[in-house]
C-alpha positions in Angstrom: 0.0 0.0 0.0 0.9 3.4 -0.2 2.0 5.6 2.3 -1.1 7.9 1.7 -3.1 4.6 2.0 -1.9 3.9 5.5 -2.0 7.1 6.6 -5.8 6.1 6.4 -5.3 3.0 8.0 -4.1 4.4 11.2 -6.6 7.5 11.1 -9.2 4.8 11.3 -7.4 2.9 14.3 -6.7 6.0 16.4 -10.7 6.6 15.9 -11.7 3.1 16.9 -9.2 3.3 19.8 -11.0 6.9 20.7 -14.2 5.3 20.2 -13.3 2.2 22.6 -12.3 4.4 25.3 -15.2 6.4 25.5 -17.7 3.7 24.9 -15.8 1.5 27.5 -16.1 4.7 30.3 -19.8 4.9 30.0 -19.9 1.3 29.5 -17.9 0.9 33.1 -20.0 3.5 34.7 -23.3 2.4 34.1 -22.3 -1.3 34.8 -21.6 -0.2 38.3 -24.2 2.2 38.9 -27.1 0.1 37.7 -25.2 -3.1 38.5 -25.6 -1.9 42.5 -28.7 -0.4 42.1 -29.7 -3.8 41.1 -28.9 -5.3 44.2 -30.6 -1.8 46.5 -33.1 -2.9 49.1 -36.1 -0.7 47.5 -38.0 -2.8 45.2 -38.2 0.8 42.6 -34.8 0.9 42.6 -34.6 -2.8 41.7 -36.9 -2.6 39.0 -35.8 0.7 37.2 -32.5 -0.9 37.0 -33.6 -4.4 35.5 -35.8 -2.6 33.3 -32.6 -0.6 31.9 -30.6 -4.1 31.5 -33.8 -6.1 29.8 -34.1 -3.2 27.2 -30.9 -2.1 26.1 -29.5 -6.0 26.9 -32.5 -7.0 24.4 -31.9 -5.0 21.7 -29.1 -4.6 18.7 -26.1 -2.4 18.8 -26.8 -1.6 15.4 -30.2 -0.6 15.6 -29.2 1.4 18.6 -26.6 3.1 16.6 -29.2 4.0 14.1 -31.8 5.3 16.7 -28.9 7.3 18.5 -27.9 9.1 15.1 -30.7 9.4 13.2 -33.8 9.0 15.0 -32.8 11.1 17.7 -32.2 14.3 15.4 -36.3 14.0 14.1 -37.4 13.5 18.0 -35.7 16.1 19.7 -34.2 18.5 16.4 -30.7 17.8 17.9 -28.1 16.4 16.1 -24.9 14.1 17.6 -21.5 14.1 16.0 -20.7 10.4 14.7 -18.6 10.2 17.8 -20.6 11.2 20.7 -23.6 9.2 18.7 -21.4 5.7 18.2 -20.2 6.3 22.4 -23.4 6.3 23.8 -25.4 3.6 22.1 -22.5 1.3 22.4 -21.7 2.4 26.2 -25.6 2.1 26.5 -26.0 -1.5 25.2 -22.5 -2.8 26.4 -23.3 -1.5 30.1 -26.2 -3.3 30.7 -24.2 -6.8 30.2 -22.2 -4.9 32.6 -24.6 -4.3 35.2 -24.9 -8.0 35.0 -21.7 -8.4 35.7 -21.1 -6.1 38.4 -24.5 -7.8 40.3 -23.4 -11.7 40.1 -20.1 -10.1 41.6 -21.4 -8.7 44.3 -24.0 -11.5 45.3 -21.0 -13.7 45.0 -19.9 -12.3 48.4 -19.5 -14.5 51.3 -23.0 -13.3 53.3 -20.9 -13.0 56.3 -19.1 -10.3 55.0 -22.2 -8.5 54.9 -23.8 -9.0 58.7 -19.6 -7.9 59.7 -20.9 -4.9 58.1 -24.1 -4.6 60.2 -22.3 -5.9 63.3 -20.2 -2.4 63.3 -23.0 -0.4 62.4 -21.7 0.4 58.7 -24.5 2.6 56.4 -25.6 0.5 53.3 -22.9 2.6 51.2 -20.2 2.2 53.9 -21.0 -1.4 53.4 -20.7 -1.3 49.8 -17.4 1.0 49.3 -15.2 -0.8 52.1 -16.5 -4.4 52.1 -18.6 -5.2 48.8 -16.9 -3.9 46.4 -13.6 -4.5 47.1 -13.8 -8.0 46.7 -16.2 -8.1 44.3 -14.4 -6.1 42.0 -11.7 -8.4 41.2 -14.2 -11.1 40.2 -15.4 -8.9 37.2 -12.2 -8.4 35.7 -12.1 -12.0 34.2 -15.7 -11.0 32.4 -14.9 -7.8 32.1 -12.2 -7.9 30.1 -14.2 -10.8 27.6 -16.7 -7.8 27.4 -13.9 -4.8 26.0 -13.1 -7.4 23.6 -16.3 -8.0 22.3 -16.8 -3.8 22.3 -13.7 -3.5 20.8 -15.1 -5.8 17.6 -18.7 -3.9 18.1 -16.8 -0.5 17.6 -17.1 -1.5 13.5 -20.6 -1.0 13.3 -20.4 2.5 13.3 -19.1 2.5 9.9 -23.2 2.8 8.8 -22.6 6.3 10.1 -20.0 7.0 7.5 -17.1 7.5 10.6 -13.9 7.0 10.0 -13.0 4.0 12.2 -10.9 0.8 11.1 -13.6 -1.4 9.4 -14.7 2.0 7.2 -11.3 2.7 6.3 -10.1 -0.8 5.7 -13.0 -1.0 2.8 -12.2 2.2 1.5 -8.5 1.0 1.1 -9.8 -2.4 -0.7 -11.9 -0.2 -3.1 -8.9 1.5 -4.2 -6.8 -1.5 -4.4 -9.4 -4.3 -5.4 -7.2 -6.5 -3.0 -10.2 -8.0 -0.5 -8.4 -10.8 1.2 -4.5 -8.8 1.7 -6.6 -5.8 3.0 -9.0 -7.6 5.1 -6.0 -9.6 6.8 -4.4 -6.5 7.8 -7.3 -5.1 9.6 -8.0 -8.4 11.6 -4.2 -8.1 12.6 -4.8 -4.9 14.2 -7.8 -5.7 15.6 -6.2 -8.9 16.8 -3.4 -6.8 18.3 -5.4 -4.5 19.7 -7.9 -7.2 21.5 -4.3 -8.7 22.7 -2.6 -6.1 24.3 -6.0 -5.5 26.2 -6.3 -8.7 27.8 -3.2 -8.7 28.9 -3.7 -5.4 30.9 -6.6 -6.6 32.1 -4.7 -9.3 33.4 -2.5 -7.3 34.9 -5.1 -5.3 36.5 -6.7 -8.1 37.8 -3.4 -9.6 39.8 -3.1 -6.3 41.8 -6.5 -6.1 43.0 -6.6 -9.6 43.9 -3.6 -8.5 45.4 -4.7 -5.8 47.5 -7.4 -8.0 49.5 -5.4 -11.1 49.8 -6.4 -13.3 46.8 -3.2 -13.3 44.4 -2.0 -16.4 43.5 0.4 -18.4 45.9 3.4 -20.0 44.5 3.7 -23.8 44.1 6.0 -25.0 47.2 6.8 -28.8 47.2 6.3 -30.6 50.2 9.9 -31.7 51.8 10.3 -35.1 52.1 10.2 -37.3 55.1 13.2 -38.1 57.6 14.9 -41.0 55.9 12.5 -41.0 52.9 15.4 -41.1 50.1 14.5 -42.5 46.9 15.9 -46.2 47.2 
């Protein structure tokens, strides 16, 4: 390819990268804020939440993308930049697998933990912010981290917008060559790389919270032999 050709190429990554981060904030946000409120004590609360999940967990990113951008602007006479409009339905629908996330995490705490809580007169969020949380966060960094993948490959469907990301620009490079399969292999290579070096800081992530409450991995130590126990 040309240089003028990849010069497209990596216009269209930084914009899927940009794209990832912003979806992946709102995305992380709403997991935890809906993912908690699923679990609240008031029944409203409850169901305001799971309604949230059912819908935007029930319906396409696609269509969502179309809604966002061009229903939206015929509603309400306001128009979003591709961006902003690509951000929000994918942080919309990839949150509420999120919040799913976030809740199995926390009712996967030991129910102990909880009447400690209680037993030293902690407020429900005191509860939550010293004791819940912190060691159910670690346990949604395995699925977390499956889900930025799979946001990271639903990042291409905003090429119906006409924006610049990788999948838009990678076609627009095999128009002008009329080379499908070479230009095609390139972009899953970058999206391959991109999906890597993600996991593994997830990973990484993951070991120091685990870490910080006492659940990293212990090393393998062999158990000594016995007095006199030589291999005959």
């Amino acid at each position: 390819m040309t240089t003028g050709l990849w010069e497209l190429v990596l216009k269209g990554v930084w914009t899927t990268l940009q794209l990832l981060v912003l979806s992946a904030l709102l995305a992380t946000a709403l997991s935890f804020a809906v993912g908690i409120a699923r679990t609240h004590r008031r029944w409203i609360v409850r169901f305001l939440a799971g309604f949230y999940t059912e819908v935007f967990r029930g319906t396409s990113a696609l269509i969502m993308i179309f809604w966002v951008f061009f229903v939206l602007p015929l509603a309400f006479g306001w128009q979003l930049v591709p961006m902003w409009a690509g951000s929000l339905a994918l942080g919309l629908t990839y949150g509420a697998y999120g919040a799913e996330i976030v809740r199995g995490a926390l009712n996967s705490v030991d129910p102990a933990q909880r009447e400690g809580g209680i037993a030293l007169s902690f407020t429900p969020w005191q509860r939550m912010r010293k004791i819940l949380l912190p060691q159910a966060v670690p346990e949604t960094i395995p699925s977390f981290c499956n889900l930025l993948v799979e946001l990271l490959k639903g990042t291409a469907l905003v090429s119906v917008m006409g924006m610049g990301d990788l999948a838009f620009s990678g076609n627009l490079v095999r128009l002008a060559l009329q080379e499908s399969a070479q230009i095609y292999a390139y972009v899953l290579i970058i999206y391959f790389v991109i999906a890597f070096l993600l996991t593994r800081l997830m990973r990484r992530l993951e070991r120091r919270l685990r870490a910080r409450v006492g659940r990293a991995p212990q090393p393998v130590v062999s158990a000594p032999l016995p007095v006199g126990g030589g291999v005959s």
